[in-house]
N, C-alpha and C positions, 0 to 999 in steps of 0.2 A: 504494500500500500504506500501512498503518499507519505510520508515518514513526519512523525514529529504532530501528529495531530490530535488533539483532546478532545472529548465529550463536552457537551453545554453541562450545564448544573441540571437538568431535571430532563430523563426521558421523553422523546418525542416518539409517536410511533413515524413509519416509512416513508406518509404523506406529510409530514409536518416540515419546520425549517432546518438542515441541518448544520447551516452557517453558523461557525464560532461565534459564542454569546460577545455581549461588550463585557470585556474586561478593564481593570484600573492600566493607568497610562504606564506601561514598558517600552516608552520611546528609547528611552536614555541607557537601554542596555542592550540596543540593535536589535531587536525582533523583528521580524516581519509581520504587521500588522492579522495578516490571510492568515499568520501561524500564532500567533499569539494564544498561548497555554492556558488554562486557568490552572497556573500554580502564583500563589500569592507570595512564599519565599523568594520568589526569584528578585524581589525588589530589593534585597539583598546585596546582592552581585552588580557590581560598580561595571559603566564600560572600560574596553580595555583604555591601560595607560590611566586609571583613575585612581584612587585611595588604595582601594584593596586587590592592586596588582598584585600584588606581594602575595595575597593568598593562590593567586593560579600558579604562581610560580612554585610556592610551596605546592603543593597539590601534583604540579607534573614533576617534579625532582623527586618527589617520594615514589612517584609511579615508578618516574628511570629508575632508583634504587632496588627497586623491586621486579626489576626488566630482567627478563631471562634471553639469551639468543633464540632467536626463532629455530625450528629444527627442520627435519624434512615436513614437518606437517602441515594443513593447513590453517589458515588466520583468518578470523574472524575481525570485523571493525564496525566499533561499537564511537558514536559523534553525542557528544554533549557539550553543554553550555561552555567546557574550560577546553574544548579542542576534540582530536580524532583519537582513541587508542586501539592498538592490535593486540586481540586475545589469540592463544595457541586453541584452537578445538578442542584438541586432545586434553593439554592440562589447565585449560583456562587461563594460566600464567602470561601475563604483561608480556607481547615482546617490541613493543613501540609503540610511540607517543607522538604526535604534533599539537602544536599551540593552535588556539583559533585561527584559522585560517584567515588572508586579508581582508576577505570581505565579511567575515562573521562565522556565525555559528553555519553548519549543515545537515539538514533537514532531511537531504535526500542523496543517496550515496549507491554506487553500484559496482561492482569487482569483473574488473576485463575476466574473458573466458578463459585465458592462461595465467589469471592471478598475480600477474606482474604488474597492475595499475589498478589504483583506486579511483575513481572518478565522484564529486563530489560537490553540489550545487550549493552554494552557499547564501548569506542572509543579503546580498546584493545583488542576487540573483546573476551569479556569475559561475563560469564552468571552471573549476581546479582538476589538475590530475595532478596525483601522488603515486611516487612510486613505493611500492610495500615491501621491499627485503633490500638496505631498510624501510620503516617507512618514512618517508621525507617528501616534502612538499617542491613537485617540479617545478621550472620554469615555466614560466607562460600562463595562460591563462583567456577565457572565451565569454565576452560580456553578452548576457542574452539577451532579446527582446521581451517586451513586456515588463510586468514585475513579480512573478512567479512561472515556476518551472518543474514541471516533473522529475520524477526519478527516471536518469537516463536507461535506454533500453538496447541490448548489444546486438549486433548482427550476428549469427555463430560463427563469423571467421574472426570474430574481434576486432574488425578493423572500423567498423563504422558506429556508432554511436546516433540513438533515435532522443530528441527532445521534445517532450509537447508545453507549448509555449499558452500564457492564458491571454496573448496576442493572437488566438486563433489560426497557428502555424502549429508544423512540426518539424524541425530542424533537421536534417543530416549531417552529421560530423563527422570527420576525418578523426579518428580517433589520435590518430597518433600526432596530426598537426593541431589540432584544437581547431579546423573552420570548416566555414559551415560551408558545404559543396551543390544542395539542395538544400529550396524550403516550398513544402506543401502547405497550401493554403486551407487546412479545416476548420471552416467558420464554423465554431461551440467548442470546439473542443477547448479544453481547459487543461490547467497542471495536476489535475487530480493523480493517474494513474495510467500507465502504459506498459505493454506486454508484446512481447512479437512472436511470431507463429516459429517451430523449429529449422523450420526448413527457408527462414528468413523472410519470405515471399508476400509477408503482412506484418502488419501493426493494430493493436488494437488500442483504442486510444477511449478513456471513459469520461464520460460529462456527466451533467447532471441526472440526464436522463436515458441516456442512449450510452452503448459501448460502437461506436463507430470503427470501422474494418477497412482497413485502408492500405493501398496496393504502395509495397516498395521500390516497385519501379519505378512507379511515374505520380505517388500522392493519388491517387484516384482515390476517391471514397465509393468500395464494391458495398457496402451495407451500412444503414442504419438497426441496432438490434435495439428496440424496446424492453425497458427493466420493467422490474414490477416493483423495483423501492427506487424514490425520490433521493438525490445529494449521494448517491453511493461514492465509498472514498477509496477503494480495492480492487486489486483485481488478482489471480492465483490462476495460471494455465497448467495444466497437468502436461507429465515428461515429452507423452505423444503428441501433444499440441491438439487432440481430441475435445478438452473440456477447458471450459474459461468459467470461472467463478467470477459473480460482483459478488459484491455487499460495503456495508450493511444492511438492514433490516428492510426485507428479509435478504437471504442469501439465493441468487438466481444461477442456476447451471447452465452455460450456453454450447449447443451442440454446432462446434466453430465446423465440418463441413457441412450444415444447413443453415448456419445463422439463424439459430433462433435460440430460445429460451425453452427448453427441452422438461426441467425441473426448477421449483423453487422449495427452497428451505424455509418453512414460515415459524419456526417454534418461536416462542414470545421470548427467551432469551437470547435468541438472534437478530432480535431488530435492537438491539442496545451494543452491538458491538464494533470494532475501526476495522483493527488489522484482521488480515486470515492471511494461511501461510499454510500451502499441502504439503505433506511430507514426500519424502521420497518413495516413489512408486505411485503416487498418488489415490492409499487409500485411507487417508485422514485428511483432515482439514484441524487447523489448532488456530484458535481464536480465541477474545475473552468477553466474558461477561461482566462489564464495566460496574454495576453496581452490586454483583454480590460477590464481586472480587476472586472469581474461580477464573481458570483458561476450562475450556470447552475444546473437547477433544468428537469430532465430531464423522460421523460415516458419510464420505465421503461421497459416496453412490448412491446412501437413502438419506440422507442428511438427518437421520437417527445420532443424539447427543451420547455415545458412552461412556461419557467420562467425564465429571466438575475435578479440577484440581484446584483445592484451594491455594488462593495464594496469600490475603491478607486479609485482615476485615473490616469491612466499611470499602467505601468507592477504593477503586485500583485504576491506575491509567490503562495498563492492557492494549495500548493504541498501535502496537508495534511488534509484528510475527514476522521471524526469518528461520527459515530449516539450513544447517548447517551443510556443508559440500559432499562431506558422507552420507549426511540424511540420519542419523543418529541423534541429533538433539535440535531443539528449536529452541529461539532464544526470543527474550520481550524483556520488557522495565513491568518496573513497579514500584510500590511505596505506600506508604500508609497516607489516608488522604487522596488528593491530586499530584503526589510527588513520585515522579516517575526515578526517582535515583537509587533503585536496586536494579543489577544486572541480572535476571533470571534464567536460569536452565532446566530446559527439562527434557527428560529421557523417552525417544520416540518407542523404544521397547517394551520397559513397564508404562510408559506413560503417565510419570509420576513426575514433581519438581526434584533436583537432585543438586541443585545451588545454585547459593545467591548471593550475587555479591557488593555490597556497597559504591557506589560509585563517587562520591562527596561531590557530587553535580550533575544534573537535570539531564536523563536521558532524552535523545530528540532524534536518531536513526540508530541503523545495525543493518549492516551490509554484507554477504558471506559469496562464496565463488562461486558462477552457479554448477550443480555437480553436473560432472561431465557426465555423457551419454554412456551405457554400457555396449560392452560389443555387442554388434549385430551382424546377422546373416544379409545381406542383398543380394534381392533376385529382379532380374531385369527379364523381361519378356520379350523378344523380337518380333515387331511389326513389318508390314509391305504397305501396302498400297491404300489401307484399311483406314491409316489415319495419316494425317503432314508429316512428314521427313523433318527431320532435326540437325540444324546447320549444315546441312550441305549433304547428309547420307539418310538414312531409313532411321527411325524411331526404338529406341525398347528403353520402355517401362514397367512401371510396377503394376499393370492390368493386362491378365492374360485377354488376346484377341480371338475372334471366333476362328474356329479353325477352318482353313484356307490356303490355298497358293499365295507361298511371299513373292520376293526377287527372285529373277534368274539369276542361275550361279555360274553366268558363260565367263564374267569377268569380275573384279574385287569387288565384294561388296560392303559395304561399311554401316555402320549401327551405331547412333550416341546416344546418350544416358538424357531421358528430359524426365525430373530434374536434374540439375548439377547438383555435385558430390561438394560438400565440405565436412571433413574430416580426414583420417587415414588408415590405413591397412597397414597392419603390422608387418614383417617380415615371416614371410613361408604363409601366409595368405593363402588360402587354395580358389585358385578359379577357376570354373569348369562351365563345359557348354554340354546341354543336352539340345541332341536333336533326335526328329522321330527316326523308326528304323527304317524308312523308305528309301534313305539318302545313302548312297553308296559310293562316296568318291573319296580320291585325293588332294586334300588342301590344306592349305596355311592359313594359321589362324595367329592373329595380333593383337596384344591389346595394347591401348595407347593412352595417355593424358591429353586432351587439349583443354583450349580457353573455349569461350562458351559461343563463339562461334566456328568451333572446328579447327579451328589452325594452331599453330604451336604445338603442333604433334610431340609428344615426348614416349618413346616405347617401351612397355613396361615388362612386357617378354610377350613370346613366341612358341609354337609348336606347329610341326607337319604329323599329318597322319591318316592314314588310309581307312576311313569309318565300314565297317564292318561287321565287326560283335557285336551282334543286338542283343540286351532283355531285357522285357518287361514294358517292352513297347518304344524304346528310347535307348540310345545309344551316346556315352558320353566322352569329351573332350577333355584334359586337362592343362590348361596353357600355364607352364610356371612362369611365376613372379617370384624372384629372390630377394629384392629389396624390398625398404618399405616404401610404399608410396601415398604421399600426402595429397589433397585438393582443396582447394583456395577456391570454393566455386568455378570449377572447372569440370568437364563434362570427361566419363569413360567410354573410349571408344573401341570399337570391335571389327575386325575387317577379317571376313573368309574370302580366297583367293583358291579360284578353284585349280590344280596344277595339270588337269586332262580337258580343262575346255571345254566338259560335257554341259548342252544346255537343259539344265534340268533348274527346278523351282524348290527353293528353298520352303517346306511345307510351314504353316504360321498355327498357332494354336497354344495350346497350356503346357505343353510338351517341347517347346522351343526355347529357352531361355538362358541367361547368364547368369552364372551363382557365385557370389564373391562371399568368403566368411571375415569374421574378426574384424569387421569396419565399426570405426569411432566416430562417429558424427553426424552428418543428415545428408540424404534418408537417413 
């Protein structure tokens, strides 16, 4: 969700206002008006360079003192009132600290897909990247439009960067230079909350009323989806990119290939809640119940509650869910009161809290890596004539074709991956081609890398063989690849080369296909 955002003082149900109530004046200590907390201590806390610098300073030198080297594991980054810190997953222990960043506090915060950059939108509504081992505050920096901003949203090759702007845009950024290379124009959309589909190909961008679905090629708006709750502040896509969660109150399931709203979660302790955050595999949902101060551990597929965890008593912030890069714990604030300055954990296994930690200032985001894909099988199915050719050769996809005559196989024929491949294949990958047992020739078979228009061929191995041994209906190929081979959004490509000349017809059906194992990424 939107990070760093609090409940009014008194339940509204789902049609009501969900605009932060007025609060007393925190000009003077850089808040963002959109974000302004109801926590009343914070009047407390001087801007920076005021009286009681001295106390941040105290506050992060005791952290460093208590800083461990970061190890192989992953880091967690949790942003409050006094700066950014990095927790170890594993042992929770400190392993770096930055000061408030220049332009303030941040709200909203997001960890490149290789965990080598933090990126993190601050109370001036400006773009920082940090880098995390250590962590330290880079050069440069990207002033946005408007005067709120989403939490950024990553491409899966890491390299671009999605912003929803409450200027009614949504940014494209070079991630690595900080500028902006596109902007789409979606008039509503807001800085609420932004998600992108796995396979990159979308955005889904939430407003008041609608979750808008919008094309990363060219900003088109393909869908308006209708919620069934007012001011939703969330959004939670499961791993397959299958299911899109709003909420708050109530919580709506959106079936993202029909665009719609499939399921809604109505129990009365869900229209009082901020964050939700799925776990990994996506069959929980962990969110909290703001006034009776539990996290709500919740079925994911029947939106059945299994579980209050108590966490304090009397109101709890609860406004902020993240599942950690293993998927083993989910993290949120709390405090007794409106005071978000406990760091909470809790265990996706028993589903119990398992600690907490002090913060001695005002939690406002937490940011984790998002966990990478697990390997996958890819099967590509070969098309003819049945559907358009893909840059410049024949088609295969992940839907098998009715079965049919493909191409003739009098001369090379070629086959590319629609979609393109971002991820990689490990080394000794096995790839293999089944065709029916009709076909009975001598060819070469190739597989290759290109860019997503077919060119820049790069060969990833090879094999000749005389097809033959049939059973079981299908006769199979296997082309080794001895390296490993990575994609950057780039297409796989396949070319059989018949070595007798014969003109015979490549047969097309469920029985024709490319099978790659141990691939990391999307597909």
């Amino acid at each position: 969700m939107p990070q760093g955002l609090a409940p009014e003082s008194a339940p509204k149900r789902h049609t009501g206002d969900f605009r932060r109530p007025p609060i007393k004046d925190l000009s003077q200590i850089g808040f963002r008006k959109e974000y302004q907390m109801r926590r009343p201590n914070l009047r407390t806390f001087p801007q920076p360079g005021q009286t009681l610098a001295w106390l941040r300073s105290a506050v992060l030198v005791l952290m460093a003192a208590t800083a461990q080297v970061a190890g192989a594991g992953e880091s967690f980054y949790v942003s409050t009132n006094l700066g950014i810190t990095a927790y170890d997953e594993e042992s929770g222990q400190i392993t770096g600290t930055v000061a408030t960043l220049p332009g303030g506090f941040s709200y909203d915060m997001t960890v490149a897909p290789d965990g080598a950059t933090l990126y993190a939108v601050d109370n001036s509504n400006t773009l920082n990247a940090l880098a995390t081992s250590p962590l330290a505050l880079k050069p440069g920096s990207l002033s946005l439009p408007g005067n709120h901003s989403s939490r950024p949203a990553f491409s899966p090759d890491g390299k671009t960067l999605y912003i929803a702007s409450d200027a009614g845009q949504i940014l494209v950024i070079n991630a690595a230079t900080l500028s902006v290379t596109q902007t789409f124009a979606t008039p509503g959309v807001t800085r609420r909350d932004l998600a992108i589909s796995p396979d990159g190909s979308r955005l889904y961008a939430l407003t008041e009323e609608v979750v808008k679905v919008v094309s990363t090629s060219n900003g088109a708006i393909l869908a308006d989806i209708a919620l069934t709750a007012t001011q939703p502040r969330a959004l939670a896509l499961s791993d397959d990119g299958a299911r899109l969660y709003s909420g708050p109150g109530p919580i709506d399931v959106i079936n993202t290939s029909t665009n719609t709203v499939s399921a809604t979660f109505s129990s009365p302790l869900l229209y009082w809640v901020y964050g939700i955050a799925l776990t990994k595999g996506g069959q929980y949902l962990y969110t909290g119940a703001v006034d009776t101060g539990s996290a709500l551990v919740v079925n994911a597929a029947t939106g059945d509650i299994v579980k209050q965890i108590p966490v304090t008593s009397g109101n709890n912030t609860l406004g902020t869910f993240a599942t950690s890069s293993t998927g083993s714990k989910v993290y949120s604030f709390g405090g007794a009161g409106d005071d978000g300055n406990t760091l909470l954990t809790f265990d996706t296994a028993s589903q119990t809290l398992v600690d907490t930690k002090p913060l001695g200032a005002y939690g406002l985001a937490i940011a984790t890596r998002p966990a990478p894909p697990a390997p996958h099988t890819l099967r590509f199915y070969l098309h003819g004539s049945d559907i358009p050719g893909t840059a410049g050769g024949h088609t295969m996809n992940q839907t098998a074709p009715a079965a049919g005559n493909g191409p003739l196989l009098l001369g090379p024929q070629s086959w590319l991956s629609n979609p393109v491949l971002t991820g990689s294949f490990p080394a000794g990958s096995n790839f293999q081609l089944s065709i029916p047992c009709s076909i009975n020739l001598l060819a070469s078979y190739t597989l290759a890398k290109t860019d997503t228009n077919g060119g820049n061929a790069s060969t990833l191995g090879s094999t000749s063989q005389l097809l033959g041994s049939c059973s079981g209906g299908k006769q199979t190929v296997s082309i080794p690849v001895t390296n490993a081979a990575n994609f950057a959004g780039q297409r796989l490509k396949l070319t059989i080369s018949s070595l007798l000349s014969l003109p015979l017809n490549l047969p097309i059906g469920s029985n024709t296909y490319l099978e790659a194992t141990g691939f990391t990424g999307t597909p």
